[in-house]
Steps between C-alpha positions, in 0.01 A plus 500: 500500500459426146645176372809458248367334194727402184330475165769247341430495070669423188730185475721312243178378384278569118228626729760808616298791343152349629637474838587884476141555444330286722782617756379881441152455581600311799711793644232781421241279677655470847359730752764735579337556811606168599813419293818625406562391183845400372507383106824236449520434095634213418737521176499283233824390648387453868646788685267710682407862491274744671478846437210804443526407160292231549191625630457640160393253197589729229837508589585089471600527132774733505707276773346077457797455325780739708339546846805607674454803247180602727520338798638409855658070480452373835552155693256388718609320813437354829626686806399305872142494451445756227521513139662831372473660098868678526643684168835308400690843414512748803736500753208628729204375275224483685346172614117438456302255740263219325184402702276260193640439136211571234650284214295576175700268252456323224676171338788272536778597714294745712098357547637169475602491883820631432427822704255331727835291600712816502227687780449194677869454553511857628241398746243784361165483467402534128134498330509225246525142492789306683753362233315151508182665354687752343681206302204294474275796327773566303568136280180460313602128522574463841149649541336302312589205665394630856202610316436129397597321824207709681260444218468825365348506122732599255527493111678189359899560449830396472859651617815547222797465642800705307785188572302253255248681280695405201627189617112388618331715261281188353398422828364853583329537155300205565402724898412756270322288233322343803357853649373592115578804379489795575726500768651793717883513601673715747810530694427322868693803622376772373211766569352829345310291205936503323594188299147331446416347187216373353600181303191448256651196311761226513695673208587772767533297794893484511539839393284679796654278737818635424410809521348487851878299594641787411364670866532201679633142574144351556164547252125435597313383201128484604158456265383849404090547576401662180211670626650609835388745768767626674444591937722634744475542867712619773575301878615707764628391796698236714505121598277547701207728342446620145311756346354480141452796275223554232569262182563705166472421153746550242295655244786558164583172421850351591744745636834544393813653662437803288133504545507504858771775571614711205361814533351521122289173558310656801712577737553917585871601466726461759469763739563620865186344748282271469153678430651751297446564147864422406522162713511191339214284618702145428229208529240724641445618126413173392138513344306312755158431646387498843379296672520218193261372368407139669268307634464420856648187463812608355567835687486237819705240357792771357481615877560163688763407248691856542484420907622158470772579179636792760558290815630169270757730383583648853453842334507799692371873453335639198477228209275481188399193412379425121249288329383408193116376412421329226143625357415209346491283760543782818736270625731729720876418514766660702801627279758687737605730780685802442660576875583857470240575261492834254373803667468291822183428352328784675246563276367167635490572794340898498198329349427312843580778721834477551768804302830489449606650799328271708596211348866647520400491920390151520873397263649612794348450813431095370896511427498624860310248611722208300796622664372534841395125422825391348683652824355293725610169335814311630762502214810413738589278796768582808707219403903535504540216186819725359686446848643157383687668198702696774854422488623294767 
């Protein structure tokens, strides 16, 4: 019997589009031998919708902004101990079962843990991380400061807060004046390379941090490394084991939201299926090398760091975890981890043996494994506490 799986995607979140992409690839990588696939889209005002619609990439554009134009809204719910898809108009609409939610989504108020909480509530085993490490992966600054209580090397930085940048702003000139410029600012919320700014001197300090407040109520200000190499890898797995993929090297300089996803900066056009000619190829079409270029030293300390960054943040599934060396001194310094990464970061992964479709297979049979874990802890006790409100 093939098992129920439901691709959730999309969001109120900036990342909306790249979560249709990554989302895409996702559902044309499951083995339909194995799964039955069921795409839910999440609109840009959190209702969800399935429909055939969906399996198709080229068709996204006409309906992101009017989906019930295209396709089937539909509530998903808990019935005994099942969770059902079933269409909200129909008298006799048709109910659908849900064995393992895939979400692939990006960004505040989706990656965030804000649909981990919504599966986990629904008591349904799900692929990514649980909404602690969901949260925690998500807030740059929250990160950071698990990243510093276990000693993990970082770049030198500071947090904005939006309540009393102007009020304080002295006070966090003189961070910045500290670090030395340049410095790099970003929203601690954000993801998909939207609302960074490079701040190259103190003239422009107030103005870029602005701008970054504009996504967000909290800023990371760090000390750019001029002559940076930029290194990726990929952790796969559970609590209990992980799996690291081969370490690429970001080849084109700093990427940009445009640079990494519209179609006319490397990217093929949106299409139908991944491996297509027509598909978009989201991160995947990054220029990149593989296996980076390191030395020994390095590719083993990027490797402990990504194993011990992945359990400190009680991440789960497929994350890619991001570093940054500085060539002048080789120094290696962990920057961030992106949860639900672009493209699921398979292109990682193919290069040590493992495609897309497999990976896909061990998302779900470790969130298989989590929940048949999670089932067996004790989360109630027989006790009869609410008997003393009775009446008398």
């Amino acid at each position: 019997m093939k098992i129920n799986v439901a691709v959730f995607f999309g969001g109120k979140s900036t990342e909306h589009e790249i979560s249709c992409i990554s989302a895409n690839q996702a559902i044309h990588a499951l083995d339909r031998e194995k799964y039955d696939v069921l795409p839910i889209y999440i609109s840009k005002d959190n209702e969800f919708f399935t429909g055939e619609k969906l399996f198709d990439l080229s068709n996204y554009a006409d309906f992101i902004n009017n989906p019930e134009s295209s396709l089937k809204k539909v509530t998903i719910y808990k019935d005994g101990t099942t969770v059902k898809c079933r269409p909200i108009k129909g008298l006799f609409a048709k109910e659908l079962n849900i064995d393992v939610a895939f979400p692939v989504v990006h960004g505040t108020n989706v990656e965030d843990g804000t649909l981990a909480g919504f599966l986990q509530m629904l008591d349904l085993p799900y692929t990514s991380c649980d909404p602690l490490g969901a949260s925690l992966g998500q807030d740059k600054a929250a990160m950071k400061d698990v990243f510093k209580a276990e000693g993990i090397p970082m770049v030198d930085y500071f947090v904005v807060y939006n309540s009393d940048f102007e009020d304080n702003y002295n006070s966090y000139l003189s961070s910045a004046k500290k670090l030395g410029f340049p410095l790099i600012a970003k929203p601690a919320n954000l993801g998909s390379s939207i609302g960074i700014e490079v701040i190259k001197t103190q003239k422009e300090f107030k103005e870029k941090v602005l701008e970054c407040l504009k996504y967000d109520f909290k800023v990371i200000v760090e000390k750019m490394i001029e002559d940076l190499k930029e290194v990726n890898i990929s952790v796969l797995g559970t609590n209990d084991s992980v799996k690291l993929s081969a370490i690429e090297e970001v080849t084109n300089g700093f990427l940009d939201f445009d640079k990494k996803y519209q179609p006319n900066s490397g990217s093929k056009k949106l299409g139908a299926k991944v491996g297509t000619k027509s598909a978009s190829k989201g991160m995947a079409s990054t220029v990149r090398k593989v296996p980076a270029d390191l030395t020994k030293t390095q590719k083993k300390t990027i490797e402990e760091i990504a194993a011990k960054a992945f359990r400190a943040l009680n991440s789960y599934g497929c994350v890619r975890i991001d570093f940054m060396i500085d060539r002048k001194t080789g120094k290696v310094y962990c920057n961030e981890i992106n949860t639900i990464p672009g493209s699921l970061a398979f292109y990682l992964w193919k290069e040590v043996g493992i495609d897309f479709s497999k990976e896909c297979d061990e998302l779900i049979q470790n969130a298989l494994y989590r929940y048949a874990k999670r089932s067996k802890k004790t989360y109630s006790f027989d006790t009869n506490i609410l008997d003393s409100y009775r009446k008398k």
